[in-house]
Backbone as CSV, one residue per row, in Angstrom:
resi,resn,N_x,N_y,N_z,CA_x,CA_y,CA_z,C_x,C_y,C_z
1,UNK,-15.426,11.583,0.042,-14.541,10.486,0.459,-15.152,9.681,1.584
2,UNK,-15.907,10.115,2.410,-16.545,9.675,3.423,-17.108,8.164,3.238
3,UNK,-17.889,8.411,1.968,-18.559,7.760,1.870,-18.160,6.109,0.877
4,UNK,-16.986,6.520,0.900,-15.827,5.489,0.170,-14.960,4.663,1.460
5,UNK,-15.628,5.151,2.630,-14.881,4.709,3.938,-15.457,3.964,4.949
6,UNK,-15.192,2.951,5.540,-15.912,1.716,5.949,-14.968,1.701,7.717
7,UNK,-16.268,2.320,8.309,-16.091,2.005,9.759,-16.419,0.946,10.469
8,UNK,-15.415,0.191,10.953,-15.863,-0.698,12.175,-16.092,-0.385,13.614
9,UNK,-17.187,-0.693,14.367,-17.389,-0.169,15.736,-17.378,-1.163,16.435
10,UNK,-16.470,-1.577,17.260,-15.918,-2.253,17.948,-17.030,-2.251,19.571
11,UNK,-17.994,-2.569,20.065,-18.200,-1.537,21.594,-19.008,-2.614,22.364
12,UNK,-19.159,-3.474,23.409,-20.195,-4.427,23.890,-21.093,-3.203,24.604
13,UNK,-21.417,-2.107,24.777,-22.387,-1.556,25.439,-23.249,-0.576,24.225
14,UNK,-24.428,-1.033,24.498,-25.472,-0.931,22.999,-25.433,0.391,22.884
15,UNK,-25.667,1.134,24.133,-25.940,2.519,24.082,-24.898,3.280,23.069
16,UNK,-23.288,3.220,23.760,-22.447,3.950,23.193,-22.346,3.176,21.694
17,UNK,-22.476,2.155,21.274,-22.032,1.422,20.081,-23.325,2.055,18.746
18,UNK,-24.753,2.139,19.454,-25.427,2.248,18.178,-25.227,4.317,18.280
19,UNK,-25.299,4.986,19.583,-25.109,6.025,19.313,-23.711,6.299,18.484
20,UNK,-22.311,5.959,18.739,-21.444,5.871,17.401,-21.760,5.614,15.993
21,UNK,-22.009,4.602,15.707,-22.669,4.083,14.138,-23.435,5.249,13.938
22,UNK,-24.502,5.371,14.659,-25.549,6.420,14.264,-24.953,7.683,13.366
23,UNK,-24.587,8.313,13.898,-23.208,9.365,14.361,-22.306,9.294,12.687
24,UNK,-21.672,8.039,12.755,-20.838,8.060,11.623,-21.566,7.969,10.028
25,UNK,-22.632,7.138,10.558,-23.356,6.703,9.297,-24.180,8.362,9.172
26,UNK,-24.766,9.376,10.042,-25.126,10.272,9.175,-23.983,11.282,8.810
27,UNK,-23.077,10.576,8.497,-21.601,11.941,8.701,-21.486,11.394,6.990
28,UNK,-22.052,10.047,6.626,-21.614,9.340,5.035,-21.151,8.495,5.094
29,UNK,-20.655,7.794,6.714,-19.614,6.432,6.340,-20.589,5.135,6.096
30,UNK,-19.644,4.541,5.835,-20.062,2.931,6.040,-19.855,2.809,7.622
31,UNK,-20.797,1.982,8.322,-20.615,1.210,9.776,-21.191,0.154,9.726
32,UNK,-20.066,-0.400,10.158,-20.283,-2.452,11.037,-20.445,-2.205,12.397
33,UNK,-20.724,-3.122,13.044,-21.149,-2.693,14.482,-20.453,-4.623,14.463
34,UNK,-19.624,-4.094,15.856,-19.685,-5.444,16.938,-19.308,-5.976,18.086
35,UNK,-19.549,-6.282,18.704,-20.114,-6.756,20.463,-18.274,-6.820,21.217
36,UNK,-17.580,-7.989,20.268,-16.730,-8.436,20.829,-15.581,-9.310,19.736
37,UNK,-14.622,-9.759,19.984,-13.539,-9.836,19.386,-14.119,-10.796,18.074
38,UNK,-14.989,-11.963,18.175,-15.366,-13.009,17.594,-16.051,-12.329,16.138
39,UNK,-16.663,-11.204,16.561,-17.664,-10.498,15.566,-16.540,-9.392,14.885
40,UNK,-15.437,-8.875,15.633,-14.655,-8.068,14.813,-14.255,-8.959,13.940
41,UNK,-13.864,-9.753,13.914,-12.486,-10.768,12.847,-12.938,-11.145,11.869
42,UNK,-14.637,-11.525,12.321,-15.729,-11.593,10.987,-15.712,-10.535,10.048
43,UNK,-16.417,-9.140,10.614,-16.129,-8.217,9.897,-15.136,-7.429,9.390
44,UNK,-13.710,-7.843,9.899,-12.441,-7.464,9.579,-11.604,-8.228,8.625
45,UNK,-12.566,-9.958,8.428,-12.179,-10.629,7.428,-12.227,-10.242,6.086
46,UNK,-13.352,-9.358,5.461,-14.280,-9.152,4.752,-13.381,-8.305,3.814
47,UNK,-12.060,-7.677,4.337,-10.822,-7.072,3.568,-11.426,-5.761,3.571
48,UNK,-12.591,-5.272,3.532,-12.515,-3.781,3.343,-12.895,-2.999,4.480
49,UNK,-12.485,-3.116,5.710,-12.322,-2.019,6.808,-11.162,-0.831,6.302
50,UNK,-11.372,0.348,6.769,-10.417,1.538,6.835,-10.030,1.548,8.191
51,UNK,-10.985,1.581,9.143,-11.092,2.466,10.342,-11.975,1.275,11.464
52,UNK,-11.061,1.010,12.693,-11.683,0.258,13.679,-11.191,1.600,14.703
53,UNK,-13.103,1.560,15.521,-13.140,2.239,17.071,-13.141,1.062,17.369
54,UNK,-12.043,0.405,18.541,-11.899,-0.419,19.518,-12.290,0.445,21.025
55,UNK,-12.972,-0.267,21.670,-13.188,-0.032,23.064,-11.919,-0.878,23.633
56,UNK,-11.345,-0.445,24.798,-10.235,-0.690,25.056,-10.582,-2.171,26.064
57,UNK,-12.144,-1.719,26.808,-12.862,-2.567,27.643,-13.956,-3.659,27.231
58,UNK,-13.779,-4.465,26.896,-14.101,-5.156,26.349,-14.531,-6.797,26.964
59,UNK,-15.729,-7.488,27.062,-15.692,-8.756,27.619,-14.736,-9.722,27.362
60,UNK,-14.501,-11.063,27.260,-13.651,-11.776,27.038,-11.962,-10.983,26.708
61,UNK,-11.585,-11.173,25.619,-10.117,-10.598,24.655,-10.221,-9.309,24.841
62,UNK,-9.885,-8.585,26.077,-10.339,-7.202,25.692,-9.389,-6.261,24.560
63,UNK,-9.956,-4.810,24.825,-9.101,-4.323,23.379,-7.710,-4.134,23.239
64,UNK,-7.023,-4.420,24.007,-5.253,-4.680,23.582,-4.664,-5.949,23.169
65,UNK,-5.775,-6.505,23.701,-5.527,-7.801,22.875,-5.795,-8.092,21.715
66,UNK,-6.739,-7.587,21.234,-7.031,-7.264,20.102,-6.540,-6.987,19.099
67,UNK,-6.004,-5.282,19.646,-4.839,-4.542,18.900,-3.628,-5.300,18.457
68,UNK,-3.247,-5.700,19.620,-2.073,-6.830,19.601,-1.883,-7.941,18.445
69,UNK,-3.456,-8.349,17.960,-3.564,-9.334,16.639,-4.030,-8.568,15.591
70,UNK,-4.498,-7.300,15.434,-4.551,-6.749,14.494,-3.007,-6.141,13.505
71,UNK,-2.274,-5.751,14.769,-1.040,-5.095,14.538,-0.210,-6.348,13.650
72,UNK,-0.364,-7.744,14.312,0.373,-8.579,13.421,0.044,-8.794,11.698
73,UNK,-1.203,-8.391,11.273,-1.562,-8.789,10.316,-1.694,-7.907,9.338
74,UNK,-2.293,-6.508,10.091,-2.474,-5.163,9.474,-1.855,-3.633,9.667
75,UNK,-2.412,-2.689,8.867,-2.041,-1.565,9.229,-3.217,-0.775,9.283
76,UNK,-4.016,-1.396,9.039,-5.251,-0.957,9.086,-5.593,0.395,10.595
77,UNK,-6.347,1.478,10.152,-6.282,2.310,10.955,-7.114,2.258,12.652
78,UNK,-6.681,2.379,13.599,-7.058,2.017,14.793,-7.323,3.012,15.899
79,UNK,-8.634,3.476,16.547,-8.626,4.468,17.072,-9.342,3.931,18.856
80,UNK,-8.386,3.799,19.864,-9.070,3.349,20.698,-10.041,3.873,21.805
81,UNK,-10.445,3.456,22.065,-12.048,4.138,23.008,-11.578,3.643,24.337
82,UNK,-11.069,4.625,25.010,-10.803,4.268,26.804,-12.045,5.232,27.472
83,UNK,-11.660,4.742,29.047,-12.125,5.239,29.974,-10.739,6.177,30.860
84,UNK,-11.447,7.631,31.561,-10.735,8.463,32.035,-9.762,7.671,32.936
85,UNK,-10.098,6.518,33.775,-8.595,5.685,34.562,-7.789,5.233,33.777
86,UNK,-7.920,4.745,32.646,-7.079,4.432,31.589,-6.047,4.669,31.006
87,UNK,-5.259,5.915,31.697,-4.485,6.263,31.077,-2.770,5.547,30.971
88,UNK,-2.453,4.261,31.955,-1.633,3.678,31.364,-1.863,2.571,30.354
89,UNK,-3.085,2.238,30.062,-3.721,1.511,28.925,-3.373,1.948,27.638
90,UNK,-4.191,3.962,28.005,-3.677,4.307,26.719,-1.937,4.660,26.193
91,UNK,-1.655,4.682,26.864,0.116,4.761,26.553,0.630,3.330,25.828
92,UNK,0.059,2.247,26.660,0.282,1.179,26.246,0.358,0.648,24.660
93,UNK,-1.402,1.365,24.629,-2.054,0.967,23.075,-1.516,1.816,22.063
94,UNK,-1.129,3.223,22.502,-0.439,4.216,21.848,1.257,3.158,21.185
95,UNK,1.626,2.770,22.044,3.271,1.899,22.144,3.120,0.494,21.352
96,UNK,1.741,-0.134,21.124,1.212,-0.881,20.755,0.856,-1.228,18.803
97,UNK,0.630,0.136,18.361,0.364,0.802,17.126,-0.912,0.898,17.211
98,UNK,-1.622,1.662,18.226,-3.182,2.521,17.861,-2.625,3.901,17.477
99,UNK,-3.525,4.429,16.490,-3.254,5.409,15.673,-3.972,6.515,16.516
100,UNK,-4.620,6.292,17.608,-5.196,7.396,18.354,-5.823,6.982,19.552
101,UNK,-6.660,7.849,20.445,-7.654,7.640,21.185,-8.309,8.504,21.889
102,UNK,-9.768,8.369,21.992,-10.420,9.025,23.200,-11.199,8.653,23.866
103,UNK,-11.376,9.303,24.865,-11.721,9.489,26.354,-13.473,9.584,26.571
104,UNK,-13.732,8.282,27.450,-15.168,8.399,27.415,-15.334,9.380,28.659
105,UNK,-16.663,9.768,28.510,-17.553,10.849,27.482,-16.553,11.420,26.943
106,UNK,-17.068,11.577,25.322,-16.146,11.890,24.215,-17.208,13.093,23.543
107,UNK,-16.571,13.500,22.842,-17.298,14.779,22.089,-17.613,14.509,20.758
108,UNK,-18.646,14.018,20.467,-18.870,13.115,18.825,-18.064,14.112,17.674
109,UNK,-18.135,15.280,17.876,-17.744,16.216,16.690,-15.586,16.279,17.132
110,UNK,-15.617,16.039,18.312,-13.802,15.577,18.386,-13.205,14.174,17.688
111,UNK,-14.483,13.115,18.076,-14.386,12.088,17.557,-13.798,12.035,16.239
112,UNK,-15.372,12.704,15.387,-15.299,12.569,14.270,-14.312,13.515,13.428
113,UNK,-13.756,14.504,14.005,-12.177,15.164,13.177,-11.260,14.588,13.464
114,UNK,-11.189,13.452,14.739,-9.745,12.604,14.813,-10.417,11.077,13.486
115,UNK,-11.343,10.992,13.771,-11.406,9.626,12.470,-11.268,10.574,10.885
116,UNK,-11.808,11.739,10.647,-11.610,12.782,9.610,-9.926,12.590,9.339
117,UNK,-9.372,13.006,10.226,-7.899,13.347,9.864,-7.076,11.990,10.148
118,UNK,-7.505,10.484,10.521,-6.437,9.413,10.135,-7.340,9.191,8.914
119,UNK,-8.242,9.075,8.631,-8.646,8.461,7.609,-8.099,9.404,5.984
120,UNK,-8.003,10.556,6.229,-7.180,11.377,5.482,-5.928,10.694,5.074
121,UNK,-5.073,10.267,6.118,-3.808,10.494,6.052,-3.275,8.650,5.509
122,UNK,-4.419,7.814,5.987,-4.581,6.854,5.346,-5.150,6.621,3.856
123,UNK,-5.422,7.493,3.048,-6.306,7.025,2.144,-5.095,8.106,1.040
124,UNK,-4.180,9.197,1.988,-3.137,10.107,1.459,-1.969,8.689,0.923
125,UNK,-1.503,8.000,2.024,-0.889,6.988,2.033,-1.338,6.026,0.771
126,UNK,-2.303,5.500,0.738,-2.450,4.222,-0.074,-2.709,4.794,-1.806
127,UNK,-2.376,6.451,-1.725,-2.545,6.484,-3.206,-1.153,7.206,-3.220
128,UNK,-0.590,7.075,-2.483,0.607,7.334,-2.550,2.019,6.053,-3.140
129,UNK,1.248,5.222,-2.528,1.681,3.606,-2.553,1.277,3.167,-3.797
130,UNK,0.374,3.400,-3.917,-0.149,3.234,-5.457,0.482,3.968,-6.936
131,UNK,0.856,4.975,-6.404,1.691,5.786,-7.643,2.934,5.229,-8.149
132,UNK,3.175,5.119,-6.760,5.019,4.682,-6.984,5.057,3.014,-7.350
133,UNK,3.804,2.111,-7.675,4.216,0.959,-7.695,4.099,0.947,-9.931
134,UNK,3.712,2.175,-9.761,3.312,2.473,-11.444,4.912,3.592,-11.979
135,UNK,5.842,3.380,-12.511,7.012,4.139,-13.552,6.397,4.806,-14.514
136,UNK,6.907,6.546,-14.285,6.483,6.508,-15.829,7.973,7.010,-16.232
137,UNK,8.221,7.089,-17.971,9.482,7.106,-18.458,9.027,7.849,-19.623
138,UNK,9.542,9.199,-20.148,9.387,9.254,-21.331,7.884,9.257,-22.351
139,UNK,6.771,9.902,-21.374,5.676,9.425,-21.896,5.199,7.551,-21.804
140,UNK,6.178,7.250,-21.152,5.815,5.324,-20.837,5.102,5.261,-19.574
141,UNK,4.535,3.932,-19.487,4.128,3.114,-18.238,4.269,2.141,-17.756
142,UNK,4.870,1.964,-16.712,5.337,0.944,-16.358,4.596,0.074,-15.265
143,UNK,3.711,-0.616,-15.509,2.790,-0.851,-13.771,3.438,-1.953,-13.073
144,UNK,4.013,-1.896,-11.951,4.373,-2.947,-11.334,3.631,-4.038,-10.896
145,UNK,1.947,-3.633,-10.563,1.245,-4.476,-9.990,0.952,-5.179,-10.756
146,UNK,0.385,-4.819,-12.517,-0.308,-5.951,-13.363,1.115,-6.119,-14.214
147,UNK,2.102,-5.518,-14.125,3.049,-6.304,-14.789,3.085,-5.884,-16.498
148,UNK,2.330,-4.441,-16.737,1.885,-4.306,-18.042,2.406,-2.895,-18.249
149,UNK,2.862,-2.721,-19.473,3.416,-1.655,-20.040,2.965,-0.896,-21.253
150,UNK,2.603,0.768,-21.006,1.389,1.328,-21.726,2.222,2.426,-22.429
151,UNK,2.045,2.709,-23.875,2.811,3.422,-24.486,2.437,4.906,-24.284
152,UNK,3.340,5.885,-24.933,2.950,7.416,-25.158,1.138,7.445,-25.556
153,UNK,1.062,6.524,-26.340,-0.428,6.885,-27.150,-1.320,6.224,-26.610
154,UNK,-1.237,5.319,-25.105,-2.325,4.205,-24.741,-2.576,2.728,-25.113
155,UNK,-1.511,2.784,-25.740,-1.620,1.227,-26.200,-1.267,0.058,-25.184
156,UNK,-1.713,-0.579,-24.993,-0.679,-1.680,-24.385,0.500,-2.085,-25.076
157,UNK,1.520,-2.390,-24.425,2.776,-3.411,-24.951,3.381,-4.619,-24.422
158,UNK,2.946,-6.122,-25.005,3.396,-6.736,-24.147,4.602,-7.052,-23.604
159,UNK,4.964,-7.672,-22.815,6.154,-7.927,-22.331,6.222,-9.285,-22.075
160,UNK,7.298,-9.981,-22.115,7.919,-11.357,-21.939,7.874,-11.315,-19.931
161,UNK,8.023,-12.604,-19.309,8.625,-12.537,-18.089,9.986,-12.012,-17.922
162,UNK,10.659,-12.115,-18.537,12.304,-11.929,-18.800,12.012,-10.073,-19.524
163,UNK,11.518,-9.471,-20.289,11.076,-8.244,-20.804,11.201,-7.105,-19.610
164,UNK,9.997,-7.783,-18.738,9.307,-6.830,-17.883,10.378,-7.040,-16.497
165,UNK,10.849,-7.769,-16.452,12.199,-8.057,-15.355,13.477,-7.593,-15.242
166,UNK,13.791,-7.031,-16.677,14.587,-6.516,-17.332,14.492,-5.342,-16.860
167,UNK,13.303,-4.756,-17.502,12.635,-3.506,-17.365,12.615,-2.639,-16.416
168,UNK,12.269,-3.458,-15.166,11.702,-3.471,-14.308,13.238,-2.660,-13.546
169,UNK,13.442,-3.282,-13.861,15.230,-3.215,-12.625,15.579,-2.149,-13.117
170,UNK,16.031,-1.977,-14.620,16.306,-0.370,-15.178,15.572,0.543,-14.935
171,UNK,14.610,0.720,-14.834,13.760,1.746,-14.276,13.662,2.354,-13.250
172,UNK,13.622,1.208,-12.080,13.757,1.302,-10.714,15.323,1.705,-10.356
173,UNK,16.180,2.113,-11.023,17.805,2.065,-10.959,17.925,3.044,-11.664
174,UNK,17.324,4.395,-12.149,17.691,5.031,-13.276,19.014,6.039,-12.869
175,UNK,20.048,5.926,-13.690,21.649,6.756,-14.110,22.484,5.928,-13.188
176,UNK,21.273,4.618,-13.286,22.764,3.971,-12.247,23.139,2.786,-13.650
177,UNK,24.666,2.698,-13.730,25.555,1.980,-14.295,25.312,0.516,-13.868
178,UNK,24.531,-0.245,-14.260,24.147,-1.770,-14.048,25.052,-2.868,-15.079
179,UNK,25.424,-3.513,-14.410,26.358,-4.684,-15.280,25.443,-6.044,-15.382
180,UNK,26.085,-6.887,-16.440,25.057,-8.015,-17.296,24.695,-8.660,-15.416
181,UNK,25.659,-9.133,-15.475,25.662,-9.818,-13.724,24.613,-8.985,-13.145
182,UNK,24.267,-8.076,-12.498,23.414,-7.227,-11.799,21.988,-7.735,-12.229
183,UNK,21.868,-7.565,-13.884,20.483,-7.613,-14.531,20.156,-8.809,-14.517
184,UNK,21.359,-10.123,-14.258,21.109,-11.116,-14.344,20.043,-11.880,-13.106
185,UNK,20.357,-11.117,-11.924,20.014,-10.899,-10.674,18.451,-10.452,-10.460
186,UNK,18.154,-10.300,-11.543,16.786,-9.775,-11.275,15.657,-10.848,-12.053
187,UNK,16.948,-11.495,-12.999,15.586,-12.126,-13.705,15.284,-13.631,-12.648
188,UNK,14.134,-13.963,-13.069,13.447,-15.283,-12.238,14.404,-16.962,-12.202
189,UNK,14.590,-17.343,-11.822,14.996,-19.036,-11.711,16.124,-19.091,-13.160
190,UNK,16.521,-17.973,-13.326,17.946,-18.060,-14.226,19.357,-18.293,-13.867
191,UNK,19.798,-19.603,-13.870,21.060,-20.670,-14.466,21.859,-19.715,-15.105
192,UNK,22.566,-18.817,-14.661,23.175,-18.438,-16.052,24.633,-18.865,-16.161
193,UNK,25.968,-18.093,-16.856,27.144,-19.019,-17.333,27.784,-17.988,-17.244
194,UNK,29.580,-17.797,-18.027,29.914,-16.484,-17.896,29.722,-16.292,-19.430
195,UNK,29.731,-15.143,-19.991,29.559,-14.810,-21.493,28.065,-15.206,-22.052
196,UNK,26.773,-15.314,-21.076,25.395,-15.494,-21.044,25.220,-14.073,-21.949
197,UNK,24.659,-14.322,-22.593,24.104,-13.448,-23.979,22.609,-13.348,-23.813
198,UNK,22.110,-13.259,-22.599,20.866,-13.050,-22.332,20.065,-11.605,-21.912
199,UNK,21.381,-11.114,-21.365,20.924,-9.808,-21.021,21.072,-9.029,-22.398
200,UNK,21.685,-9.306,-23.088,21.965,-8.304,-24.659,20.743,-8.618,-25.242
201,UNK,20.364,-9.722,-25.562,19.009,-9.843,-26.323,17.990,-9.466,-25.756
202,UNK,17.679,-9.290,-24.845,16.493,-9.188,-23.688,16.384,-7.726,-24.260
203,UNK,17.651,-6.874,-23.775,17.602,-5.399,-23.932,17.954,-4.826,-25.405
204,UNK,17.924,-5.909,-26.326,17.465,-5.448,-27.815,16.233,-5.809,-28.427
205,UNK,15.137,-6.812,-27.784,13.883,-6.782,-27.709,13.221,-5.619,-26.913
206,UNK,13.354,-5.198,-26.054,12.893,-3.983,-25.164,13.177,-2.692,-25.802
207,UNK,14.527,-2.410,-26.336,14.653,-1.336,-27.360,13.801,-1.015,-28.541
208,UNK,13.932,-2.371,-28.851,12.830,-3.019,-30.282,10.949,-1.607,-29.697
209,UNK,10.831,-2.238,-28.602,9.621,-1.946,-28.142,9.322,-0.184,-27.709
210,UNK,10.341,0.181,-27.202,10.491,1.299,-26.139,11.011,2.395,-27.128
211,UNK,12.015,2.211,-27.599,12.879,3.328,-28.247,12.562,3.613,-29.358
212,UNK,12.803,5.144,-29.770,12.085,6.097,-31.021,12.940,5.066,-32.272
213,UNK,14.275,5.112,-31.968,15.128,4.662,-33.398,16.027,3.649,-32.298
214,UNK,15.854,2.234,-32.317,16.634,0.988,-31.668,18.135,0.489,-31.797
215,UNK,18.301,1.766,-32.822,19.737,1.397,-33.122,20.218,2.424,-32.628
216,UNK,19.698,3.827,-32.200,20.280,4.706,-32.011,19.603,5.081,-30.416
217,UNK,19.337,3.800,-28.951,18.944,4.162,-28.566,19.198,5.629,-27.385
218,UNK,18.170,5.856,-26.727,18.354,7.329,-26.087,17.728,7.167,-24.851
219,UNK,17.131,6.011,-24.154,16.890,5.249,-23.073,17.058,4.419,-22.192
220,UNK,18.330,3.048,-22.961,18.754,2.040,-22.053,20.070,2.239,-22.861
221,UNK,21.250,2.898,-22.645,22.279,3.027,-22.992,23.416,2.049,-22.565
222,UNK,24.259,1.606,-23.475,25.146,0.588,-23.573,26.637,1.034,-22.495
223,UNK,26.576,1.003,-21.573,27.925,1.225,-21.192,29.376,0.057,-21.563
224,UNK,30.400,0.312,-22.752,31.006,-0.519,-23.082,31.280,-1.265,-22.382
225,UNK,31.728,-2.494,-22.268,32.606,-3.517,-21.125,32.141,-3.434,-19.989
226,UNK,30.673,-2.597,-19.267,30.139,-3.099,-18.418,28.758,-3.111,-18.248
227,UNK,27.691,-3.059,-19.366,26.628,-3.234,-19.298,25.686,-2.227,-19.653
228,UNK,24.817,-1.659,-18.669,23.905,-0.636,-19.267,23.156,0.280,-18.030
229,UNK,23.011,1.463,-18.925,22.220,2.218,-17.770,21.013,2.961,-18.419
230,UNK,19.840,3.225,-16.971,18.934,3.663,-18.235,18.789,5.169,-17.733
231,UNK,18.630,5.556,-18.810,18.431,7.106,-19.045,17.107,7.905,-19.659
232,UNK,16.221,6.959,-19.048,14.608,7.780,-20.083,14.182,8.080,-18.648
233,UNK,14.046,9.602,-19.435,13.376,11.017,-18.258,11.747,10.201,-17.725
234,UNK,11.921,10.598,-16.458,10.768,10.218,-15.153,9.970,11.323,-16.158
235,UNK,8.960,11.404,-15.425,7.413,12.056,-15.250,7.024,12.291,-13.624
């Protein structure tokens, strides 16, 4: 995993900055190296940082200021580099959203089990985030991100905008009792009326697609006189 992980080194003093990089890069990571705030934003533009060591001391913008514009934009993981007087700095940056810090002279092998264990817990996180943006139902797939739906056997199935919107809401709602109004609520820039016959067809094209026998379905069930609920078993 290490080596799937992209350190930024934040440090204007050469010594401690290339001995860090050094350090990380023979541990497997990726390292950027840079001086000062102008050179982080460059390399923080670039979308694939995991992990910024900020020095807390810093020329110009020093590092809470920093933090301070990182925090608005990201969640990106943040580990700050103080000095032993520092310690209402570090409370600060702690109150701030830095995900850690230590104390110069630092112990490279402490270092590197506190960047070991956020980078863990970050990379635990984003495939965690990733699971749940994907449904499964019944041997189905539901991906939220590409919007595409994959059968028991691997197939793709397409879906309408109105299909997958439909879909989308029943799934995310499952044994809950949803009325036409509710489902209506989910679909995009829909006008609708009272006695709108849109949600019935929608969810007899989707049956069409989803269900073993469409007349007899066993997944998006009809609740009389108020709509529908869905009932196809998670994974």
């Amino acid at each position: 995993m290490a080596g799937k992980n992209h350190i930024l080194v934040v440090e204007d003093d050469a010594t401690s900055r290339v001995t860090l990089s050094s350090y990380f890069e023979k541990e497997g990571y990726r390292v950027t190296e840079a001086v000062d705030g102008e050179q982080m934003r460059a390399a923080f533009a670039k979308g694939d940082v995991d992990l910024i060591m900020l020095d807390i001391r810093l020329p110009g913008e020093d590092g809470l200021t920093l933090l301070r514009e990182l925090r608005q934009q990201s969640t990106v993981g943040v580990i700050m580099v103080t000095g032993k007087s520092d310690e209402v700095d570090r409370i600060v940056a702690l109150e701030m959203g830095a995900d850690d810090y230590v104390t110069k002279p630092f112990n490279p092998r402490e270092l590197l089990v506190r960047a070991k264990n956020l980078l863990a817990r970050i990379n635990a996180a984003r495939m965690a985030k990733s699971d749940e943006r994907i449904k499964k139902f019944s041997g189905w797939s539901l991906n939220m991100n590409t919007r595409s739906l994959e059968s028991p056997e691997g197939e793709d199935v397409r879906l309408t905008r109105g299909e997958f919107e439909l879909l989308s809401a029943l799934v995310n709602n499952p044994n809950r009792v949803m009325s036409r109004d509710n489902l209506l609520d989910y679909t995009s820039n829909r006008d609708w009326a009272p006695n709108d016959r849109t949600v019935d067809v929608l969810i007899g094209r989707i049956r069409r697609k989803i269900e073993p026998d469409p007349h007899a379905p066993s997944m998006i069930i009809t609740v009389h006189g108020v709509g529908y609920v869905f009932a196809g078993a998670g994974e």
